[in-house]
C-alpha positions in Angstrom: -2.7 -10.7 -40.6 -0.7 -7.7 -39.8 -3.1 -7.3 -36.1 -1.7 -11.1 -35.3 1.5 -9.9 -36.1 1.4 -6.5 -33.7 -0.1 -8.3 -30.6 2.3 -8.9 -28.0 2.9 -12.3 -27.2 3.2 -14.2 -23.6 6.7 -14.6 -23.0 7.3 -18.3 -22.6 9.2 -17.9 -19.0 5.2 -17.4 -18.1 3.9 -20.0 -20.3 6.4 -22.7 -18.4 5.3 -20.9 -15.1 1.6 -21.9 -15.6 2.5 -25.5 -16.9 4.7 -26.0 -13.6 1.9 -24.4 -11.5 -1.1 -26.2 -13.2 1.4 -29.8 -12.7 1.9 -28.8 -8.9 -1.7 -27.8 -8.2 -2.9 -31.2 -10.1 -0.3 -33.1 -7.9 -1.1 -31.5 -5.0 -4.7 -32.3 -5.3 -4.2 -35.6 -5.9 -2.3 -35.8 -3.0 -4.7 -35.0 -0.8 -7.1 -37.1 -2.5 -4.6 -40.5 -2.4 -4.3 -39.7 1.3 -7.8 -39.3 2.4 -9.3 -42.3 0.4 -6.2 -45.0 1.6 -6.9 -47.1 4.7 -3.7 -45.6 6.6 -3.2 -42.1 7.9 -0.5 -41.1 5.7 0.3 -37.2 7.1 3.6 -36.7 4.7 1.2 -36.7 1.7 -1.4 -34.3 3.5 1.7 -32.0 4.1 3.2 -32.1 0.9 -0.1 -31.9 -1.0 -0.7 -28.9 0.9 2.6 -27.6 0.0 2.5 -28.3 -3.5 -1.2 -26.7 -3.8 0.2 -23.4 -1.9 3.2 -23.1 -4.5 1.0 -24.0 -7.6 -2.0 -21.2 -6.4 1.3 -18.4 -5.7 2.9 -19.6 -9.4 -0.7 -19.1 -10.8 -1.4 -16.0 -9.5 2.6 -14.8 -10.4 2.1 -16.0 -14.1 -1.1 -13.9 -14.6 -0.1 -10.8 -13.5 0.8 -9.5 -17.0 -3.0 -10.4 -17.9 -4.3 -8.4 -15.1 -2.4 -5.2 -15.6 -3.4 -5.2 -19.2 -6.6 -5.1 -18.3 -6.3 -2.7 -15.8 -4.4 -0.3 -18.7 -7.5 -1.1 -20.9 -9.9 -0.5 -17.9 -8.6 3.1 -17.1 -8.2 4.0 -20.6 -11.9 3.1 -21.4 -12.9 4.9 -17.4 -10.8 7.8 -19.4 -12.3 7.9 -22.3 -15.8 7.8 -21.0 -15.5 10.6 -18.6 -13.2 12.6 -21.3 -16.2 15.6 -21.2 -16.5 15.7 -17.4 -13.1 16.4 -16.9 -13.3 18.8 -19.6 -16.2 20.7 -18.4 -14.7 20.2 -14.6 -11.5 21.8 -15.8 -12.8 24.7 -17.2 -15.0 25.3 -14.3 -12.2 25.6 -12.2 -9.8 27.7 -14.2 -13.2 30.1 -14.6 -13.7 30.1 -11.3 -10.5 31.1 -10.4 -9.9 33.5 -12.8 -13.3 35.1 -11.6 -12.0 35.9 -8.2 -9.2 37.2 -9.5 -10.3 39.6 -11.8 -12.4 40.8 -8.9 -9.5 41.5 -6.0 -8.2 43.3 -9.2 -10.5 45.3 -9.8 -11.1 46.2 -6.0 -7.6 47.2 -5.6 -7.8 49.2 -8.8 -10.3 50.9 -8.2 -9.5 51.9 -4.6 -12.0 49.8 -2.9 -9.8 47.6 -0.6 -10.8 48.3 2.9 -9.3 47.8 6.0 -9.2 44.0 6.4 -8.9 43.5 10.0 -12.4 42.3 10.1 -12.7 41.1 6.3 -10.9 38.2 4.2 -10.9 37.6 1.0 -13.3 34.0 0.1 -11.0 31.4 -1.5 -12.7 30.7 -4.0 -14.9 33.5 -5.7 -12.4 36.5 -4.1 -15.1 38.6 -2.9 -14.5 40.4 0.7 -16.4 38.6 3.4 -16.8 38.5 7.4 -13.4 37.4 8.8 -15.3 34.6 10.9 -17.6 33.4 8.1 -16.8 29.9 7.8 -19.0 30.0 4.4 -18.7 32.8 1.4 -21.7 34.5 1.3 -21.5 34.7 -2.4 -20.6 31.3 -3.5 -21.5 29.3 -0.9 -18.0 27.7 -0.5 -16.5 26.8 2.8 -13.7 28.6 3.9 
């Protein structure tokens, strides 16, 4: 009883929407269908048939919105909560990677092995020194 209770209800502003929009498509229909089965050409019922079918179909879509971006939150919660260890492990990749490169222009520069760079760069993701016009590290393999 107490889940009944804690479920959000439709407001009823969106309840009367869908009525008015179900009673303007229904009327619009018929309509159309009055016009096309009488013996004279009756153009005022085709328009307004059409009409009242075009504001109906915009009041339906208008009154479901609230249904459809609660299933979009549930959607990307569940795409969240399926892919929770991916993002994870992809996380901890990065920050590894990163702290990899680093610890290695660190230790270069600590240990006096920085040399001149006018033909060398640093790779952007791994840190080691490489050819200045590499366009891939030679020892990760990432593009630079």
């Amino acid at each position: 009883m107490e889940n009944n209770q804690n479920k959000k209800k439709t407001p009823k502003g969106l309840i009367i929407l869908g009525v008015i929009a179900f009673i303007l498509l229904a009327g619009g229909i018929t309509m159309i269908v009055i016009s096309s089965t009488s013996d004279t050409e009756s153009p005022g019922l085709i328009i307004g048939g059409s009409f009242a079918i075009s504001i109906g179909s915009m009041l339906t879509f208008i009154s479901l919105i609230p249904l459809i971006q609660k299933g979009m939150i549930k959607l990307n919660k569940h795409i969240i909560e399926q892919n929770k260890q991916d993002l994870k492990d992809i996380s901890s990749a990065t920050g590894d990677i990163a702290s990899d490169g680093v610890k290695t222009i660190a230790k270069s520069a600590t240990e006096g092995h920085i040399e001149a760079m006018d033909d060398k760069k640093y790779c952007k993701n791994c840190g080691k020194i490489i050819d200045n016009d590499s366009k891939f590290c030679s020892h990760c393999g990432t593009e630079q």
